[in-house]
C-alpha positions in Angstrom: 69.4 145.3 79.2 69.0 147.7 82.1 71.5 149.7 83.7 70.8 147.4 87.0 71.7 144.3 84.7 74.3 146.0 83.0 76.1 146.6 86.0 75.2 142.7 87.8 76.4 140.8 85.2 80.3 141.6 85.7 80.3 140.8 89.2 78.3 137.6 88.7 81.5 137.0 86.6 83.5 138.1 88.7 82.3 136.0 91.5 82.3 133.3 89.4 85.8 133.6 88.4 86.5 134.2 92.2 84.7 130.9 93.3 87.0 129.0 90.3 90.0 130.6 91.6 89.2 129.4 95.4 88.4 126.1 94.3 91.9 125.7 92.5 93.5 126.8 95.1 91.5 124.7 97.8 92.6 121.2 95.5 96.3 122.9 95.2 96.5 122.6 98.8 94.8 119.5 99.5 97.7 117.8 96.9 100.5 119.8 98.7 99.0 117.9 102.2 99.0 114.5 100.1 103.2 115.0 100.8 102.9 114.7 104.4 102.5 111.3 105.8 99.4 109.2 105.6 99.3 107.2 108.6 96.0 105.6 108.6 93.8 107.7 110.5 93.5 106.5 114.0 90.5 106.2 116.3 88.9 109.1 117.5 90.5 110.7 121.1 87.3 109.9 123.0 87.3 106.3 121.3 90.7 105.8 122.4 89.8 106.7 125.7 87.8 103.7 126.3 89.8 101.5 124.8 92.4 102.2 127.2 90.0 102.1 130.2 89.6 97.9 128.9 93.5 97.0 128.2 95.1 94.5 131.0 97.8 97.1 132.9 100.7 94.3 133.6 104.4 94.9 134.0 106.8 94.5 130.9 108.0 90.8 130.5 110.6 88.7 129.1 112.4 91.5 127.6 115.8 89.4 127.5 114.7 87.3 125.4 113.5 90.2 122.7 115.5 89.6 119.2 114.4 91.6 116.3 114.3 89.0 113.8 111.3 87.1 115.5 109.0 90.2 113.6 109.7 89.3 109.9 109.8 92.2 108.0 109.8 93.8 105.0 107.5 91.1 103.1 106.2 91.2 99.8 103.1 93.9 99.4 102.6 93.9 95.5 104.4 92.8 92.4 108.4 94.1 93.7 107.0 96.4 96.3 107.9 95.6 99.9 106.6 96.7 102.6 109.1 100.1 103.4 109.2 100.7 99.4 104.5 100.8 100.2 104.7 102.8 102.9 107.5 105.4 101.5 105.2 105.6 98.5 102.2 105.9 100.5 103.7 108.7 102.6 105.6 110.8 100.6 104.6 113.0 97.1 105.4 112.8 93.9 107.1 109.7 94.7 109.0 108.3 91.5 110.1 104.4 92.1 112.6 102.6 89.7 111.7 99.1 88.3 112.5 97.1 91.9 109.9 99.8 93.4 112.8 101.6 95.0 112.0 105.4 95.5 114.4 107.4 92.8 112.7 110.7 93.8 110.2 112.4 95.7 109.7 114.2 99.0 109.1 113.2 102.3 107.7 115.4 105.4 109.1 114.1 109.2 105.3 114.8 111.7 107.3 113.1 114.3 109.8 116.5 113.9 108.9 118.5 111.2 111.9 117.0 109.0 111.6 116.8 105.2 114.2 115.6 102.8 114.2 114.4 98.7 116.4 111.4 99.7 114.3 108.7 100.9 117.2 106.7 102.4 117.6 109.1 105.4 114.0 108.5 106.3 113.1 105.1 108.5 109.9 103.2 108.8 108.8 103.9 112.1 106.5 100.7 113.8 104.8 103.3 116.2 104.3 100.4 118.5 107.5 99.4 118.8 108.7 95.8 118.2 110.7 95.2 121.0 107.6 97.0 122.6 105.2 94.7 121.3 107.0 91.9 122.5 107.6 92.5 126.6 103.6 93.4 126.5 102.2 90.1 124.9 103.8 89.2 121.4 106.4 87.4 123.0 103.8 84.6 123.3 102.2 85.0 119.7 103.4 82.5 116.7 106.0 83.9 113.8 103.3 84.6 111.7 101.1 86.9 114.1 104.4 88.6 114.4 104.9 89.0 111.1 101.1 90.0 110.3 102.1 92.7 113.1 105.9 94.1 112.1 103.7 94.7 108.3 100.4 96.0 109.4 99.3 99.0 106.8 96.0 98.7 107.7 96.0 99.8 111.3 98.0 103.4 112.4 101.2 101.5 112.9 103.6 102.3 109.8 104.8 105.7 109.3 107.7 107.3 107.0 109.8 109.3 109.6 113.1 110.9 109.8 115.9 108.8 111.1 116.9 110.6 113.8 113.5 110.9 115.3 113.1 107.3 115.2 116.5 106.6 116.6 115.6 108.9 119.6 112.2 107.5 119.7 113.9 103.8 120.0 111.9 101.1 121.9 110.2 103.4 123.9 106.9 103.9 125.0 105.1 107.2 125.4 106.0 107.7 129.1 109.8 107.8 127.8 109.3 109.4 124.1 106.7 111.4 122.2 107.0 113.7 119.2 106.6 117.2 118.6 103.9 118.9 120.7 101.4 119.0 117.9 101.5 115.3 116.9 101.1 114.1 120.4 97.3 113.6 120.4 97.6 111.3 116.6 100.2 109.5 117.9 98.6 108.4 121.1 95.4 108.0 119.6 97.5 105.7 117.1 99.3 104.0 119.6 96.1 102.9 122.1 94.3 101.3 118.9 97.3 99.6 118.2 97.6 97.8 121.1 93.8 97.5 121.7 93.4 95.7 118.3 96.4 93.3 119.3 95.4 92.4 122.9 98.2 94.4 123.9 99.1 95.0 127.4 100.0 98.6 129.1 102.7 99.5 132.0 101.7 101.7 134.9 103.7 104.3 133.4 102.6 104.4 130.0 98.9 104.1 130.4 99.6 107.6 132.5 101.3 109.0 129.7 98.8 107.9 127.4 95.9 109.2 129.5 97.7 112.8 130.2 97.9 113.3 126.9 94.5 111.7 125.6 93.0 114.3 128.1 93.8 116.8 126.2 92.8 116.1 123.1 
């Protein structure tokens, strides 16, 4: 072996052993994300955009007559799963459920305010689209089970595991009255347009300004 050899072969080790070290560390981190929530990924800003340009602008209606328990929810997802016990599982990491699919353990990371807790109790299921929402721009004229199809969607960006307080400030509101912290605004309302695009949703005046100040942005 020459003294040129001699002297490449450790650092071709060592680069080796450098490049098996990054890529640990690369999957470490990439599991440590897997805690935070996994809201569906929503459409893209400039996507969302244009679907806002196309939804009907019309004032909020028959909000009296909202009631919470025309949206039936949690339904059945898989075996004893429900819906909140799929999307806390879904959302959170290393998530250990008991035999009724209850969460026993596990963590849970708040995007709407950078909350995380162990006890999945003090965590809500946020429908980002609110129901009562949902209902003065359109659903009030859908059937039970369009409501229901709606109130359990974990297909679309629409169920999210979120601290309790952050969804009880959030409320019924829309984005011209709530958003979350600063650096979630532009998943949120990206979230929210596709939402109410894929549900022939209406917007208010107000809202679709919100939604378009932020979308801007993004």
């Amino acid at each position: 072996m020459s003294a040129i050899s001699a002297i490449a072969a450790p650092r071709r080790a060592l680069a080796a052993a450098l490049g098996a070290l990054l890529l640990a560390l690369t999957t470490l981190l990439a599991g440590a994300g897997s805690a935070q929530a996994a809201l569906p990924t929503p459409v893209s800003a400039a996507t969302a955009r244009g679907y806002l340009a196309t939804i009907a602008v019309a004032a909020d209606s028959h909000t009296s007559t909202y009631d919470r328990a025309l949206f039936p929810h949690w339904i059945t997802v898989s075996g004893a799963c429900n819906t909140r016990e799929t999307v806390l599982k879904r959302d959170g990491g290393n998530v250990v459920t008991d035999s009724s699919c209850g969460a026993v353990s596990g963590s849970w990371f708040s995007v709407y305010d950078n909350v995380t807790t162990t006890v999945s109790s003090s965590f809500d299921i946020d429908h980002l689209v609110p129901l009562a929402e949902a209902w003065r721009s359109g659903a009030w004229a859908w059937t039970t089970a369009q409501r229901q199809a709606f109130a359990n969607d974990l297909t679309r960006p629409q169920l999210i595991a979120v601290s309790a307080s952050s969804n009880r400030s959030k409320g019924d509101q829309d984005p011209s009255g709530w958003l979350p912290q600063a650096s979630y605004r532009c998943t949120y309302t990206r979230a929210w347009v596709q939402v109410k695009y894929y549900y022939g949703l209406s917007v208010d005046s107000a809202e679709k300004s919100a939604l378009s100040a932020v979308l801007s942005g993004c």
